[in-house]
VOGUDO-711653 format. One record per residue: x, y, z of N, C-alpha, C, O in turn. Coordinates in steps of 0.1 Angstrom, whole numbers, plus 5000, padded with zeros to 4 digits. Each point is the difference from the previous one (the first is absolute). Example, Ala and Ser with C-alpha at 12.3 -4.5 7.8 and 13.67 -1.06 7.14 Angstrom:
% VOGUDO-711653
{n_xx = 5132	n_yy = 4943	n_zz = 5078	ca_xx = 4991	ca_yy = 5012	ca_zz = 5000	c_xx = 5009	c_yy = 5012	c_zz = 5000	o_xx = 5010	o_yy = 5000	o_zz = 5007} $
{n_xx = 4986	n_yy = 5011	n_zz = 4986	ca_xx = 5009	ca_yy = 5011	ca_zz = 5000	c_xx = 4992	c_yy = 5011	c_zz = 5008	o_xx = 5005	o_yy = 5011	o_zz = 5001} $
***
This chain:
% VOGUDO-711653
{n_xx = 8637	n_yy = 7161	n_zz = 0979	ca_xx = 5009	ca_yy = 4993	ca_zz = 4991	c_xx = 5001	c_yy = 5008	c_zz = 4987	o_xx = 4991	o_yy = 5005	o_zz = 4994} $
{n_xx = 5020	n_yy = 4997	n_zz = 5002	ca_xx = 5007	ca_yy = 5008	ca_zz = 4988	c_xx = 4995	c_yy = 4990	c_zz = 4985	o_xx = 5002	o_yy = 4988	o_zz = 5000} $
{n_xx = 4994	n_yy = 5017	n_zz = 4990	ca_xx = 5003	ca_yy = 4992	ca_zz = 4987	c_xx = 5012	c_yy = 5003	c_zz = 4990	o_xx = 4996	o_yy = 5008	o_zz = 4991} $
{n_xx = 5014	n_yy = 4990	n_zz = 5007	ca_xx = 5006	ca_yy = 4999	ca_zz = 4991	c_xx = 4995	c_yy = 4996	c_zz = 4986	o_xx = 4997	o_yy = 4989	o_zz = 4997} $
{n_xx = 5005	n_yy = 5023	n_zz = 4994	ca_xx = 5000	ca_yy = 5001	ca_zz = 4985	c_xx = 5016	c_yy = 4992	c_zz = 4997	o_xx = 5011	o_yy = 5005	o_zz = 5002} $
{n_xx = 4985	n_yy = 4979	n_zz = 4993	ca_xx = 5011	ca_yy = 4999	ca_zz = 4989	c_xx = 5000	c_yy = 4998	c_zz = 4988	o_xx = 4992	o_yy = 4991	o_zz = 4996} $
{n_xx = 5016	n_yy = 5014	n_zz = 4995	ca_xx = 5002	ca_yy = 5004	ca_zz = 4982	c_xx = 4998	c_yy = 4987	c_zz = 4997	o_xx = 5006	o_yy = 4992	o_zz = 5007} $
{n_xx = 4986	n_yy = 5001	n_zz = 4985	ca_xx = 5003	ca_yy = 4988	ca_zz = 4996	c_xx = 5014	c_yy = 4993	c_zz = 4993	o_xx = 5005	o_yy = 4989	o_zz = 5000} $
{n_xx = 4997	n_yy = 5027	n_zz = 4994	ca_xx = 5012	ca_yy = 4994	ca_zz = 4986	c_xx = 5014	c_yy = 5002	c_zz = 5007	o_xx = 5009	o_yy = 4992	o_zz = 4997} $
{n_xx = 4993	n_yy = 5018	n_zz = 5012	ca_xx = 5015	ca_yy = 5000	ca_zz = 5011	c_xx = 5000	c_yy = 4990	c_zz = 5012	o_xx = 5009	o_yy = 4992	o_zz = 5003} $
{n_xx = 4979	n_yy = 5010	n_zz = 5004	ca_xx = 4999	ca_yy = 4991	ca_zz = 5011	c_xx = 5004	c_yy = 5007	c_zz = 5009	o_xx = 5007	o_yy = 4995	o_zz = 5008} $
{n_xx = 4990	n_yy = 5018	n_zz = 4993	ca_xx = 5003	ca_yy = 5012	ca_zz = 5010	c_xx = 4991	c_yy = 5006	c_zz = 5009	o_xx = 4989	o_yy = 4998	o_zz = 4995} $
{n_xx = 5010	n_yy = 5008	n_zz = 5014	ca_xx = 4992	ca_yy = 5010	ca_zz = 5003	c_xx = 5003	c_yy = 5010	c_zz = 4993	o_xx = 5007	o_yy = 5001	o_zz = 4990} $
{n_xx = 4982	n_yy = 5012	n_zz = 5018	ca_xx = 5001	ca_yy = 5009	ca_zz = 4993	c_xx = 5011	c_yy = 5006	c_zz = 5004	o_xx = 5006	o_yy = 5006	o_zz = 4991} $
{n_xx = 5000	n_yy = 4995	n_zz = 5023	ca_xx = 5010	ca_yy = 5009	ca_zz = 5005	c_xx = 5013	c_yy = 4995	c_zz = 4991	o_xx = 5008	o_yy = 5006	o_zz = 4994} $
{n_xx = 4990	n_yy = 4982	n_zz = 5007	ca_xx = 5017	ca_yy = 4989	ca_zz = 4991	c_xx = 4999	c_yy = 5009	c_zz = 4984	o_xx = 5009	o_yy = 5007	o_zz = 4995} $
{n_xx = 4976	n_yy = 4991	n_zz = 5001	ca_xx = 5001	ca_yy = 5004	ca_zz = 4984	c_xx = 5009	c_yy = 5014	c_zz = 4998	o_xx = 5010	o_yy = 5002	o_zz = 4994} $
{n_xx = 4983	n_yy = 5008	n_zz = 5015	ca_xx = 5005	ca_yy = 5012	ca_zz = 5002	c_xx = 5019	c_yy = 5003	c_zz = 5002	o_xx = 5009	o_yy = 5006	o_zz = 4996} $
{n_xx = 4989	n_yy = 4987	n_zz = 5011	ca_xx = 5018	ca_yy = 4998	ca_zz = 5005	c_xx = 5008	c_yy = 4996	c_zz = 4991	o_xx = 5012	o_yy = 5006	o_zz = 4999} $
{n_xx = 4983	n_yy = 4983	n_zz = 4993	ca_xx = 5007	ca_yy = 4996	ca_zz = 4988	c_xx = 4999	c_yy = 5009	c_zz = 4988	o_xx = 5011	o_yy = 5000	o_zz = 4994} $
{n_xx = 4981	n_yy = 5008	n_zz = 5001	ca_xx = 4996	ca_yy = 5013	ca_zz = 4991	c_xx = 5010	c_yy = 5005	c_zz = 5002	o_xx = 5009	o_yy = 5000	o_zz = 4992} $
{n_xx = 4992	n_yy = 5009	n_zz = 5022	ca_xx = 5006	ca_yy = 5007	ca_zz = 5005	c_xx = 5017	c_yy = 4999	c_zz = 5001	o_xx = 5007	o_yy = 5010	o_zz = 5000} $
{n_xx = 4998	n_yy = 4978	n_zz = 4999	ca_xx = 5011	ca_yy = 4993	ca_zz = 4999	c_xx = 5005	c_yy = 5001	c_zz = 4982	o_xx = 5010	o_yy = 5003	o_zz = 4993} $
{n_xx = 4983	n_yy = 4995	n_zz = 5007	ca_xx = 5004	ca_yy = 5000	ca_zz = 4981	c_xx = 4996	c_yy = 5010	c_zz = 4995	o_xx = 5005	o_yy = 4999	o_zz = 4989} $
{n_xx = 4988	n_yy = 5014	n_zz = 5013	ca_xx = 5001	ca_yy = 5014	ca_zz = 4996	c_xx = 5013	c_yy = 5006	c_zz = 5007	o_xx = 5009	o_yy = 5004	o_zz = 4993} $
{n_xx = 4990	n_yy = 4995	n_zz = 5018	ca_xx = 5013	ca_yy = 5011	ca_zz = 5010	c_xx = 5010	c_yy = 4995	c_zz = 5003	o_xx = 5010	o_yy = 5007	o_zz = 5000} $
{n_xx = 4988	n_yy = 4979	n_zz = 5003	ca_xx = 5012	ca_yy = 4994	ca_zz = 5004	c_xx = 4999	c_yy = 4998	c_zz = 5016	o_xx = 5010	o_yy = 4999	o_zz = 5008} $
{n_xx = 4982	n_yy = 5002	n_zz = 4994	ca_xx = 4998	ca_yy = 4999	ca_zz = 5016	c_xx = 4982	c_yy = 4996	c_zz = 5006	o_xx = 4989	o_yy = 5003	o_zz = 4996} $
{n_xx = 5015	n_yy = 4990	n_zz = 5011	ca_xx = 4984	ca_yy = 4996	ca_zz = 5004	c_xx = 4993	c_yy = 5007	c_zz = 5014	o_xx = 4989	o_yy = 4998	o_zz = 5006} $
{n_xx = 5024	n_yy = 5013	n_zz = 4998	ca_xx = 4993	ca_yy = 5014	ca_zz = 5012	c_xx = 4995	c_yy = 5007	c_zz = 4989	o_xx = 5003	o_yy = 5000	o_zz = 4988} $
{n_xx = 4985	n_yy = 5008	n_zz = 5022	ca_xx = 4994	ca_yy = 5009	ca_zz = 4995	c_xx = 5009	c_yy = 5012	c_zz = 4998	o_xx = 5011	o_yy = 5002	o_zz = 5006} $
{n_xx = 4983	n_yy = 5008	n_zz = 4982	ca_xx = 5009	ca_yy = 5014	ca_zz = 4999	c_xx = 4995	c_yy = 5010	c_zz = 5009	o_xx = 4989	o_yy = 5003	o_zz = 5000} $
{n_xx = 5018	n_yy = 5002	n_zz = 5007	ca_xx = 4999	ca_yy = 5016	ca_zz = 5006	c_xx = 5006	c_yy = 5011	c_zz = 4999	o_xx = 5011	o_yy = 4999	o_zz = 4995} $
{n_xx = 4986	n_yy = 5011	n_zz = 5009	ca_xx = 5002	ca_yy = 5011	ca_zz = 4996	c_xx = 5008	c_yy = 5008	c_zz = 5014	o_xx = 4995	o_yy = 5006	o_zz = 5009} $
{n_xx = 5023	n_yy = 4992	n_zz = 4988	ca_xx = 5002	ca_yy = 5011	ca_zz = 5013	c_xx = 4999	c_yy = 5013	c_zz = 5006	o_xx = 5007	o_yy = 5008	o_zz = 4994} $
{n_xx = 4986	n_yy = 4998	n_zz = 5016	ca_xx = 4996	ca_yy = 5011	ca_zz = 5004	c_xx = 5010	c_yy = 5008	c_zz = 5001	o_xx = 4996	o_yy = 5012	o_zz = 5002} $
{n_xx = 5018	n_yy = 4987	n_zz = 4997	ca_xx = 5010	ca_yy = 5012	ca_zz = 4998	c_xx = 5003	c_yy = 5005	c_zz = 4984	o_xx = 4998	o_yy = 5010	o_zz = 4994} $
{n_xx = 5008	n_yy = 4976	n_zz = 5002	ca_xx = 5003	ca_yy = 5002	ca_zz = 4984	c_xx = 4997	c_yy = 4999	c_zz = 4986	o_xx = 5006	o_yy = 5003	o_zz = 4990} $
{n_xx = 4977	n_yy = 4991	n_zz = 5014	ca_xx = 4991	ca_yy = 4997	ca_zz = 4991	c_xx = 4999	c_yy = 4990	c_zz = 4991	o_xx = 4992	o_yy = 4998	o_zz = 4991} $
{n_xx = 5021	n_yy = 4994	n_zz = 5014	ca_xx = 5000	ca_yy = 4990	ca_zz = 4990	c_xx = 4992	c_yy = 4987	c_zz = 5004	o_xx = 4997	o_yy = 4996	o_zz = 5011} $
{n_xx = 5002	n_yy = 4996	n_zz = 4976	ca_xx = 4991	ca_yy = 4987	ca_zz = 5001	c_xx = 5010	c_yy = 4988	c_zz = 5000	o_xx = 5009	o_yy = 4998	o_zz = 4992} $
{n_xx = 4989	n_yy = 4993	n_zz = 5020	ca_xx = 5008	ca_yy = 4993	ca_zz = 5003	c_xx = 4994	c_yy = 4988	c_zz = 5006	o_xx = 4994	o_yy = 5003	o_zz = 5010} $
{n_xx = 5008	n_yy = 4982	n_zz = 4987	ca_xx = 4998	ca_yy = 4989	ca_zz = 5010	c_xx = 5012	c_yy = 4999	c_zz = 5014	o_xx = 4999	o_yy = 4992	o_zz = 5009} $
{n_xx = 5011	n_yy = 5019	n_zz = 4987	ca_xx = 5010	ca_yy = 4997	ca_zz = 5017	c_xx = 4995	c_yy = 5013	c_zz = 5007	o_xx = 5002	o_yy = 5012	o_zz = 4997} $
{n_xx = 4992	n_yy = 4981	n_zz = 5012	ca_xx = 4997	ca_yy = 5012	ca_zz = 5007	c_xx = 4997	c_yy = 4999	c_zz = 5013	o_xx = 4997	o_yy = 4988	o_zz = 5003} $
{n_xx = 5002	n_yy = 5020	n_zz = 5009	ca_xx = 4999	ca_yy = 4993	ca_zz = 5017	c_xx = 4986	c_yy = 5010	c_zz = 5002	o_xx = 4999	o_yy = 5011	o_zz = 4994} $
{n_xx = 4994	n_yy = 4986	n_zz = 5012	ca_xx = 4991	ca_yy = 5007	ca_zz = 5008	c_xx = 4998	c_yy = 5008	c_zz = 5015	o_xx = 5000	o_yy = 4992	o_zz = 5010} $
{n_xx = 5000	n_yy = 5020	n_zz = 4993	ca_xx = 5004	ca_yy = 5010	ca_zz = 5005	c_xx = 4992	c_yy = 4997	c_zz = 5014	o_xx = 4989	o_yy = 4999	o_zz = 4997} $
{n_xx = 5012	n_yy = 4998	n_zz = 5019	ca_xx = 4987	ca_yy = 4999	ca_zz = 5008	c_xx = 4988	c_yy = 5008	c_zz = 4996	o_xx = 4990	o_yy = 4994	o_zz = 5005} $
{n_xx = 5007	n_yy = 5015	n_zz = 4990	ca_xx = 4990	ca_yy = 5011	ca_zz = 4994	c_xx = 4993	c_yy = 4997	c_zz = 4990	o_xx = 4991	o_yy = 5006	o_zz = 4995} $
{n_xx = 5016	n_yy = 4982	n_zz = 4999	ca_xx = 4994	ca_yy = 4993	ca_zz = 4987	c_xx = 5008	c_yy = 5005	c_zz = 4989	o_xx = 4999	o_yy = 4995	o_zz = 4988} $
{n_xx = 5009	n_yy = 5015	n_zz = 5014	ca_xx = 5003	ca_yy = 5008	ca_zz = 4987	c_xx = 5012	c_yy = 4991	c_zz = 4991	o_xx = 5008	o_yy = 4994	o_zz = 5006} $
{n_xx = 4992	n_yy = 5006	n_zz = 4983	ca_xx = 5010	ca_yy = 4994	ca_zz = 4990	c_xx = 5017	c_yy = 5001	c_zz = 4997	o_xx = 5001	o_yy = 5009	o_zz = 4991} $
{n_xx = 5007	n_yy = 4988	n_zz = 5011	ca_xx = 5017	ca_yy = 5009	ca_zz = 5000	c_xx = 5003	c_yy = 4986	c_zz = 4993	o_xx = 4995	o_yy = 4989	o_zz = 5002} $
{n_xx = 5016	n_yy = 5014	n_zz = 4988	ca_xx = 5007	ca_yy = 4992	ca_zz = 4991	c_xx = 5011	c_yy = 4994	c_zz = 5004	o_xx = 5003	o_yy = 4988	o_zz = 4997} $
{n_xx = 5007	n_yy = 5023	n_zz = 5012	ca_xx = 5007	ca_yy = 4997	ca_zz = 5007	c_xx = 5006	c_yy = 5008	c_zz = 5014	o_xx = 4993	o_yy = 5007	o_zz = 5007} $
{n_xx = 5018	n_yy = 4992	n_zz = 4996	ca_xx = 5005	ca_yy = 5006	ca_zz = 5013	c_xx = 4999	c_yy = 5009	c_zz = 4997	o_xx = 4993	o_yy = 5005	o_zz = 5009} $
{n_xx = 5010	n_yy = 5005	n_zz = 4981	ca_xx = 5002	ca_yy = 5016	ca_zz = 5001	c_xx = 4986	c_yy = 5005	c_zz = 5001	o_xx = 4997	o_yy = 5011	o_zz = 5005} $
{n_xx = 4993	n_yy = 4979	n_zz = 4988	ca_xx = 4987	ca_yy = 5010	ca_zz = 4998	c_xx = 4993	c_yy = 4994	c_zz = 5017	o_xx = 4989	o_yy = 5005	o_zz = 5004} $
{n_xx = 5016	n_yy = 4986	n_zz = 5001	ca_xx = 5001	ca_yy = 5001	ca_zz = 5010	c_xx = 5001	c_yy = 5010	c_zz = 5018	o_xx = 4994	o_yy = 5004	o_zz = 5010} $
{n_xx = 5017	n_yy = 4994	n_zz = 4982	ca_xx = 5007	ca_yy = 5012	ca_zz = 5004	c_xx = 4993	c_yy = 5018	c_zz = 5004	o_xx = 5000	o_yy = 5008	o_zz = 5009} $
{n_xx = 4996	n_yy = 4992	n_zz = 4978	ca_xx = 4997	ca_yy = 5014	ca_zz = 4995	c_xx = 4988	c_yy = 5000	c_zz = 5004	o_xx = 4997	o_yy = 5011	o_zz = 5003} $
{n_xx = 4990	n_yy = 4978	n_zz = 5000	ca_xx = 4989	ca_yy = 5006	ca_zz = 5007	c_xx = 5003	c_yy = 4996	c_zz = 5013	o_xx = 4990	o_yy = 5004	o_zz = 5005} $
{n_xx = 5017	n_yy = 4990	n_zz = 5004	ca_xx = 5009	ca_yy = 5005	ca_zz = 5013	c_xx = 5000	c_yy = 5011	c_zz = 5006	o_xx = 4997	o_yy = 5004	o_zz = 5011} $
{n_xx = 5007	n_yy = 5000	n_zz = 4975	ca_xx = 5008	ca_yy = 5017	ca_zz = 5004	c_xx = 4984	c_yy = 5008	c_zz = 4999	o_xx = 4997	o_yy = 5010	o_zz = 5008} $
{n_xx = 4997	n_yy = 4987	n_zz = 4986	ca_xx = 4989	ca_yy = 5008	ca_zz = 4996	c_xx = 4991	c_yy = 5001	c_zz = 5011	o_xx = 4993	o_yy = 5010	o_zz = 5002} $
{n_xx = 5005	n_yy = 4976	n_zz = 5007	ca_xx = 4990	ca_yy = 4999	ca_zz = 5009	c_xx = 5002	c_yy = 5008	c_zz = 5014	o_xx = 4994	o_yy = 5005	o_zz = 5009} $
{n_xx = 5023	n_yy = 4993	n_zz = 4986	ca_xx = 5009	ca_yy = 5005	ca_zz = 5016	c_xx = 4998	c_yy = 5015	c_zz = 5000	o_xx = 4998	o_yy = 5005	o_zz = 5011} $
{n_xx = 5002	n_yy = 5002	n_zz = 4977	ca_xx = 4996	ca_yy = 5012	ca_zz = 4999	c_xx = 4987	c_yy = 5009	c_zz = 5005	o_xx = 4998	o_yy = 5011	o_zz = 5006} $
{n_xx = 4997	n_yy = 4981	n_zz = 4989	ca_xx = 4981	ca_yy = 5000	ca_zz = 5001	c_xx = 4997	c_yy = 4994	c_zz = 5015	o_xx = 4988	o_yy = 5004	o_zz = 5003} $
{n_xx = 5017	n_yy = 4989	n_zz = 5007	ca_xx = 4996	ca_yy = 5000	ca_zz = 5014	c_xx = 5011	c_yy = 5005	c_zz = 5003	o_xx = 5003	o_yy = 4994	o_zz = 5010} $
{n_xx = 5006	n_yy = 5015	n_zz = 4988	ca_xx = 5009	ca_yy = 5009	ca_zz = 5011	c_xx = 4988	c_yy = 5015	c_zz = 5005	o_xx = 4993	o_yy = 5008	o_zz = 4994} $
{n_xx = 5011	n_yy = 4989	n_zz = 5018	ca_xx = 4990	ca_yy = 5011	ca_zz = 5003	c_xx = 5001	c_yy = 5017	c_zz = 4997	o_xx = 4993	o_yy = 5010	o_zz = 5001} $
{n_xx = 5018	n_yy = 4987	n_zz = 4997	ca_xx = 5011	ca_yy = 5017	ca_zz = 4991	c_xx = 4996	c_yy = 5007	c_zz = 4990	o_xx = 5000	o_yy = 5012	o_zz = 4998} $
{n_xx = 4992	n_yy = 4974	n_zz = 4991	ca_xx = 4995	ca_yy = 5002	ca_zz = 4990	c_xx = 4986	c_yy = 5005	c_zz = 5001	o_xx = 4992	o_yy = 4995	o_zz = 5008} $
{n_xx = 5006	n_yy = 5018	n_zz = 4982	ca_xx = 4984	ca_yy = 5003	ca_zz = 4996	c_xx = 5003	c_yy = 5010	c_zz = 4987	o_xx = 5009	o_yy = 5005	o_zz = 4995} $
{n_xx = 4976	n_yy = 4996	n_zz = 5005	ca_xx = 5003	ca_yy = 5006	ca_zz = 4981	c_xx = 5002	c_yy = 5017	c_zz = 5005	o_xx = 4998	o_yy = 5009	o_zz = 4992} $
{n_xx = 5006	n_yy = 4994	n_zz = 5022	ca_xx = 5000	ca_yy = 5017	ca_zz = 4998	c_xx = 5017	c_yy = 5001	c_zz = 5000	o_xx = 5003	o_yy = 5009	o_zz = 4993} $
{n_xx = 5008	n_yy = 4985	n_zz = 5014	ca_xx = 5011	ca_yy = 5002	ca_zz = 4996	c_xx = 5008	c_yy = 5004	c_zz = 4992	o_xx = 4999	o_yy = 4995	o_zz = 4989} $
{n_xx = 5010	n_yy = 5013	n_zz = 5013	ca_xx = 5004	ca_yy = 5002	ca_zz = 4988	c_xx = 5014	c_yy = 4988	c_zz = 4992	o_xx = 5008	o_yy = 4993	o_zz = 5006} $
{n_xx = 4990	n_yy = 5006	n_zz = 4980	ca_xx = 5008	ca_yy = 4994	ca_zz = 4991	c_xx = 5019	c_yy = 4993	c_zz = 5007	o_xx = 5005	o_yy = 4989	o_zz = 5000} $
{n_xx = 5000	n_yy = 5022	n_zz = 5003	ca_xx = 5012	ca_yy = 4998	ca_zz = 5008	c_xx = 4995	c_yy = 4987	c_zz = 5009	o_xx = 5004	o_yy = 4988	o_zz = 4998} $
{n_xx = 4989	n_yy = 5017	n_zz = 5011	ca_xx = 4999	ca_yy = 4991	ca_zz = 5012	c_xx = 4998	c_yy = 4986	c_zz = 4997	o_xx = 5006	o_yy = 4992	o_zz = 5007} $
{n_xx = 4984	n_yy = 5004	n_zz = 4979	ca_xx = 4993	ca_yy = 4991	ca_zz = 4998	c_xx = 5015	c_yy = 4992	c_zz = 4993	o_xx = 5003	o_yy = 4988	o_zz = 5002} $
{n_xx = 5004	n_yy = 5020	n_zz = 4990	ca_xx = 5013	ca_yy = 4992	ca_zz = 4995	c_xx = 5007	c_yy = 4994	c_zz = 5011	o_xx = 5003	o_yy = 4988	o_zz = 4997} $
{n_xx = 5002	n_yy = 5015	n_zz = 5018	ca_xx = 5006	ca_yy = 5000	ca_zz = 5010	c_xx = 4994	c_yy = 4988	c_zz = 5006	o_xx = 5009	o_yy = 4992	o_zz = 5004} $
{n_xx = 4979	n_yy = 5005	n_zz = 4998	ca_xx = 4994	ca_yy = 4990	ca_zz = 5002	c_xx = 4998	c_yy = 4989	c_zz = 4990	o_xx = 4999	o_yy = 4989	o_zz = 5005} $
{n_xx = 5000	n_yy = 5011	n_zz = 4982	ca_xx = 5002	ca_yy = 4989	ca_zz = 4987	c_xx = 5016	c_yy = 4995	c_zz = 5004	o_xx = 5004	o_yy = 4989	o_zz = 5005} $
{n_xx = 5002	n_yy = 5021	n_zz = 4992	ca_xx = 5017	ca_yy = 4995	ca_zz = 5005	c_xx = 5001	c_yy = 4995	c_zz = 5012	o_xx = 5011	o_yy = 4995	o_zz = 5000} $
{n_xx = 4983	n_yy = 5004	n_zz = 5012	ca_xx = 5004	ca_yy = 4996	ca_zz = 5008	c_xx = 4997	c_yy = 4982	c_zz = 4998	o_xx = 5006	o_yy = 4989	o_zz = 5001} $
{n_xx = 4983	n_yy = 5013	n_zz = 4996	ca_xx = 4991	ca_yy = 4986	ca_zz = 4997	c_xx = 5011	c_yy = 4995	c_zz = 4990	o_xx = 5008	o_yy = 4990	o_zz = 5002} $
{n_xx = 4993	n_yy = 5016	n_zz = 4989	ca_xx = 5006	ca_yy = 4991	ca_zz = 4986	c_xx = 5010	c_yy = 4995	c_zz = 5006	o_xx = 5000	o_yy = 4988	o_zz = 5001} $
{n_xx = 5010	n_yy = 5020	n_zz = 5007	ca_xx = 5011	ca_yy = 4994	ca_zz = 5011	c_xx = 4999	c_yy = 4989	c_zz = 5007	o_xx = 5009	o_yy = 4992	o_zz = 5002} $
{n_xx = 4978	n_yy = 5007	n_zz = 5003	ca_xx = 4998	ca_yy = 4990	ca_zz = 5014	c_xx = 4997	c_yy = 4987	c_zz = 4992	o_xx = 5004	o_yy = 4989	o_zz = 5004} $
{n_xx = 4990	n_yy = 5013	n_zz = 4985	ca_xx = 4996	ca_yy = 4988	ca_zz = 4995	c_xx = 5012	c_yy = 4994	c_zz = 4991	o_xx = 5004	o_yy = 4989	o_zz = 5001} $
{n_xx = 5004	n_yy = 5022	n_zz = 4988	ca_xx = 5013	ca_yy = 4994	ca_zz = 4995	c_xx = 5009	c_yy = 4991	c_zz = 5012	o_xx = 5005	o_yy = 4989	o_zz = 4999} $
{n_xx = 4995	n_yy = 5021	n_zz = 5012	ca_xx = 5008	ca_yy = 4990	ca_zz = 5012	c_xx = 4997	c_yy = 4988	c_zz = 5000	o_xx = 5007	o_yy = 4992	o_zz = 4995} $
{n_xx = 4982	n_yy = 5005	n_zz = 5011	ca_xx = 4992	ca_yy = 4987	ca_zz = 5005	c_xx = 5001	c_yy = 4996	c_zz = 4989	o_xx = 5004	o_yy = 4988	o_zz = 5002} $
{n_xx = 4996	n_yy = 5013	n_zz = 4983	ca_xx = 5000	ca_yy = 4991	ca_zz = 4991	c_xx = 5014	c_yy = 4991	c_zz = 4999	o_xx = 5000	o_yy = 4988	o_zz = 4998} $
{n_xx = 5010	n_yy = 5019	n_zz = 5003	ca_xx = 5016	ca_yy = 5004	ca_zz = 4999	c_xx = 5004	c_yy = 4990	c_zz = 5011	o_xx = 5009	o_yy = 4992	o_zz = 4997} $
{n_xx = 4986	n_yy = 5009	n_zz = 5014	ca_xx = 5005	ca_yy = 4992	ca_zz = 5012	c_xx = 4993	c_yy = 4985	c_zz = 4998	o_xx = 5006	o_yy = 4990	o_zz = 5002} $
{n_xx = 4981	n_yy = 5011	n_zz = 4995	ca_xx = 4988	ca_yy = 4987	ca_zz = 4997	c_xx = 5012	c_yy = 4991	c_zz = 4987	o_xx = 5002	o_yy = 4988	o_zz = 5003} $
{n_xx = 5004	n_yy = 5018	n_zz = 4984	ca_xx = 5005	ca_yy = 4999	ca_zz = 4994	c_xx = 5015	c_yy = 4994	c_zz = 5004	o_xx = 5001	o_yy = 4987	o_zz = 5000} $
{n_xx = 5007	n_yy = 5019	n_zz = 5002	ca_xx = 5012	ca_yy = 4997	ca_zz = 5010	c_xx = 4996	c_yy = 4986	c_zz = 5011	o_xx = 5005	o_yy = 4989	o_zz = 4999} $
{n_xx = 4987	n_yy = 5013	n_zz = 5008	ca_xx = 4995	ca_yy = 4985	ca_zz = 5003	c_xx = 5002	c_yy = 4990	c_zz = 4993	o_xx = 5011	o_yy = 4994	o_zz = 4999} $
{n_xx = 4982	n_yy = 5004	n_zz = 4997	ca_xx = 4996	ca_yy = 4993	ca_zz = 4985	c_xx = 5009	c_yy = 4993	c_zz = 4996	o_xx = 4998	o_yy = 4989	o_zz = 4997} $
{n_xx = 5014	n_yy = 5020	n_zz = 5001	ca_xx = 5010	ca_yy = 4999	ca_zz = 4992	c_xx = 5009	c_yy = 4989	c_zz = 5010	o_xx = 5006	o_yy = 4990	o_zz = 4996} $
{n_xx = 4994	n_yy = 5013	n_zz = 5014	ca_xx = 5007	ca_yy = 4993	ca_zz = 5010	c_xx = 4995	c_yy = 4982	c_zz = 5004	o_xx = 5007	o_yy = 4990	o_zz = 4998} $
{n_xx = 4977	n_yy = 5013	n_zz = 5006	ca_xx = 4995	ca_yy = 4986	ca_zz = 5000	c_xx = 4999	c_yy = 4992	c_zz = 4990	o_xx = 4999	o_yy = 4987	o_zz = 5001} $
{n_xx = 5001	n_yy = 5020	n_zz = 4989	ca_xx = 4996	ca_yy = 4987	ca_zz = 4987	c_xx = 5013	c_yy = 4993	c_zz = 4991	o_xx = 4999	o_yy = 4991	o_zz = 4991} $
{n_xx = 5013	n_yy = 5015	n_zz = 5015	ca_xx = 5010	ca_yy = 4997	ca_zz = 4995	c_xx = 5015	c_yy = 4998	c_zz = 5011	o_xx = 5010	o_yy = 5006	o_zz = 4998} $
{n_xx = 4988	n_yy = 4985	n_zz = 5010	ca_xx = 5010	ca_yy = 5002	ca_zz = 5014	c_xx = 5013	c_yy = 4999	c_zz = 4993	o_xx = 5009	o_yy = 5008	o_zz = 5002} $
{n_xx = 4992	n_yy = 4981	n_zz = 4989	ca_xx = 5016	ca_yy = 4996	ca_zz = 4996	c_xx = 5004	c_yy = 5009	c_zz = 4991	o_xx = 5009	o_yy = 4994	o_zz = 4994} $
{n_xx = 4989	n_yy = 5019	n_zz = 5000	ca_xx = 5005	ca_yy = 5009	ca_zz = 4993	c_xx = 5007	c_yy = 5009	c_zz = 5008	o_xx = 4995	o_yy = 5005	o_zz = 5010} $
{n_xx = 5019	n_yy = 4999	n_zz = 4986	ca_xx = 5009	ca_yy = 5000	ca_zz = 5005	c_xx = 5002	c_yy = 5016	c_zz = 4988	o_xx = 5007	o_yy = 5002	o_zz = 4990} $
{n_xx = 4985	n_yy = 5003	n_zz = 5014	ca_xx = 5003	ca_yy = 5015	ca_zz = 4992	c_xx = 5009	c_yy = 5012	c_zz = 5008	o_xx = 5002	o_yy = 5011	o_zz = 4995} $
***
């Protein structure tokens, strides 16, 4: 069995106390993190399967492209520079697509009666 600490003078726990602090310094009662593409500190943020941090779609996006890079089997550190662009562009492509078409979806289901 767990004990809960409550404040006498709030009537809180400790997690509530915290949340409330948290709420009235930031304006938000999520925790802050830090995204692994663009370095910014942010409570909107999604979590990556790998655990890693992204703020939004693009930085999303961009370690996508990074992982897709790093497991193509094409890739290794003796190639030369040309090749290694040929392969980023390809990726950057596959993934702009799939975003572009995922996007275009999107656009279609979430709004049937728009007559554009």
């Amino acid at each position: 069995m767990t004990k809960v600490n409550i404040d006498e003078f709030t009537l809180l726990c400790e997690k509530c106390t915290m949340m409330k602090e948290n709420q009235e310094r930031y304006g938000t009662s999520r925790a802050i993190k830090q995204c692994k593409v663009c370095k910014i500190h942010t409570d909107y943020y999604e979590s990556r399967a790998g655990g890693d941090i992204v703020c939004g779609s693009l930085c999303n996006d961009t370690l996508t492209t990074i992982n897709k890079i790093y497991s193509d089997k094409r890739y290794n550190q003796k190639v030369s520079e040309n090749f290694i662009e040929e392969i980023i562009q390809h990726k950057c492509q596959n993934v702009a697509r799939k975003r572009f078409e995922q996007y275009d979806n999107d656009v279609y289901e979430s709004d049937p009666e728009d007559n554009y």
